[in-house]
PLY file of the C-alpha trace (Angstrom):
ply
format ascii 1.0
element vertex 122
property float x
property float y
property float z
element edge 121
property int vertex1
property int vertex2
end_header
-21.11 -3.24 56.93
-21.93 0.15 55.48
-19.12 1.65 58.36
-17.05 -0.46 57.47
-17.62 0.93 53.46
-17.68 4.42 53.93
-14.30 4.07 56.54
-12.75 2.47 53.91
-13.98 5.19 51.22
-12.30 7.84 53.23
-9.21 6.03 54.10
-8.35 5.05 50.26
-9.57 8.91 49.14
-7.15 10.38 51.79
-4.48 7.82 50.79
-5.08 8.91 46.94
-5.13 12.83 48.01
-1.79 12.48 49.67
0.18 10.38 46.89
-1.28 12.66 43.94
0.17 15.47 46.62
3.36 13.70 47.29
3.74 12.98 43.05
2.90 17.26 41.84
5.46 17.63 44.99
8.27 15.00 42.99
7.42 16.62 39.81
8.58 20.26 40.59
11.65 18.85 42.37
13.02 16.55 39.60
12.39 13.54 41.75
11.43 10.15 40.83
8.01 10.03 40.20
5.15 8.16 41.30
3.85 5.66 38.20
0.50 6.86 36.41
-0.46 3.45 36.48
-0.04 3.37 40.59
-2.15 7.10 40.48
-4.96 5.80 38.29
-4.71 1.87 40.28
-5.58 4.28 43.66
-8.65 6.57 41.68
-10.00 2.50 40.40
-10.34 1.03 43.74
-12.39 4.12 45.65
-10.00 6.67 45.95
-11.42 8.87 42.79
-12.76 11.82 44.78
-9.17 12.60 46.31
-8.18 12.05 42.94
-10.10 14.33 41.26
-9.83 17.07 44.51
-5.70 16.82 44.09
-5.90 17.01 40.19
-8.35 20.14 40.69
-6.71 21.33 43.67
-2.62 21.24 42.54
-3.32 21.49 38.73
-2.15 18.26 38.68
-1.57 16.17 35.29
-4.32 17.93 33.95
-2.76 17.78 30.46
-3.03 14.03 30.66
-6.28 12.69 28.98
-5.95 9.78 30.83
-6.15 11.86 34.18
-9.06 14.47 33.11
-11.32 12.10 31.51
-10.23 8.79 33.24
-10.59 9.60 36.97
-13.68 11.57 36.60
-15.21 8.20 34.05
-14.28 6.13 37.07
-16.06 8.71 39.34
-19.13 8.13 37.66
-18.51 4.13 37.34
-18.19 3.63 40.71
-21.35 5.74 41.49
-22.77 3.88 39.37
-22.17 0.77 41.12
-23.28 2.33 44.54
-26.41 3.00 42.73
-26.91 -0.55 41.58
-25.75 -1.97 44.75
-28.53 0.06 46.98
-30.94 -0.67 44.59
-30.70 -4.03 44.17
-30.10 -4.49 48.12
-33.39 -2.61 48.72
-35.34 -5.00 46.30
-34.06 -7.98 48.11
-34.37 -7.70 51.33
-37.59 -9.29 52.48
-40.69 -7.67 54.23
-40.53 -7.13 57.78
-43.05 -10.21 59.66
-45.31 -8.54 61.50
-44.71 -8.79 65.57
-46.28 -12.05 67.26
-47.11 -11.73 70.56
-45.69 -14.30 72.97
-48.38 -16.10 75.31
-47.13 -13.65 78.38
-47.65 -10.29 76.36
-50.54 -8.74 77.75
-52.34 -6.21 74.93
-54.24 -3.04 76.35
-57.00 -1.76 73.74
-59.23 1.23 73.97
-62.38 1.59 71.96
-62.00 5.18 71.26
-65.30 5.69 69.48
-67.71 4.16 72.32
-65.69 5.46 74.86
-65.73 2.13 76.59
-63.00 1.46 79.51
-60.01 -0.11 78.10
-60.21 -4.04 77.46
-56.94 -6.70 78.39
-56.32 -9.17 76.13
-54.10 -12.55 76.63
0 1
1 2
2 3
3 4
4 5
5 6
6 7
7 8
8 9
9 10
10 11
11 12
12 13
13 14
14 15
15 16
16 17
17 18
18 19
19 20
20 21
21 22
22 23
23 24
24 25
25 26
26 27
27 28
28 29
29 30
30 31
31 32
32 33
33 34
34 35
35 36
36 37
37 38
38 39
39 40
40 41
41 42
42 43
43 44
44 45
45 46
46 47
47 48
48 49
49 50
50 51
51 52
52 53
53 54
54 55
55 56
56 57
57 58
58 59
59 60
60 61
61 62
62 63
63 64
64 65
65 66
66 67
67 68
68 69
69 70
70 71
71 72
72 73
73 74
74 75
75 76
76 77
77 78
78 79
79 80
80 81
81 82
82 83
83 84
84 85
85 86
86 87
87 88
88 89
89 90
90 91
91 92
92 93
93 94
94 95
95 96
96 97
97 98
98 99
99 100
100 101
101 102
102 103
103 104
104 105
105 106
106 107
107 108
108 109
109 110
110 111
111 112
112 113
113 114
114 115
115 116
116 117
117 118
118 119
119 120
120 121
């Protein structure tokens, strides 16, 4: 599951990275441009680390409030979430049983402190 996650991350970041690219590239060439709403939909759903690394990177709306508070605000949501996720994963999962030993293992012991031979054990 957690490949699956962190594939996912990358693929939506790189996704982000290339359509902020692809939008600063529209903007200097008086093209149509990409929607904000589309830009910030990409940051919301995991891709707000290419987000942030094309706004930094290009220079890239960084008049826009929305842009240099929003995406890094949903930075620190989502890590947020991650934290409560692991957290509350780790405090659910249930102790390991111990190992039984089936009726075939065979258990070799060694009294260490007598220096006795070793002793077999069904």
């Amino acid at each position: 599951m957690e490949k699956i996650v962190v594939l996912y991350l990358l693929l939506i970041n790189v996704v982000t990275f290339a359509t902020y690219s692809a939008d600063k590239w529209k903007a200097q060439h008086y093209r149509t441009r990409i929607p904000e709403a589309t830009l910030l939909l990409l940051a919301a759903i995991g891709g707000s680390v290419g987000a942030l690394l094309a706004i930094w990177l290009f220079r890239h709306k960084t008049k826009h409030p929305r842009f240099t508070w929003g995406v890094p605000g949903i930075l620190l949501i989502q890590f947020a979430l991650l934290w409560f996720c692991s957290c509350t994963r780790l405090q659910a999962a249930p102790p390991p049983k111990p190992a039984e030993h089936s009726p075939s293992t065979l258990i070799v012991t060694c009294d260490s402190a007598t220096g006795k031979p070793p002793t077999l054990e069904r």
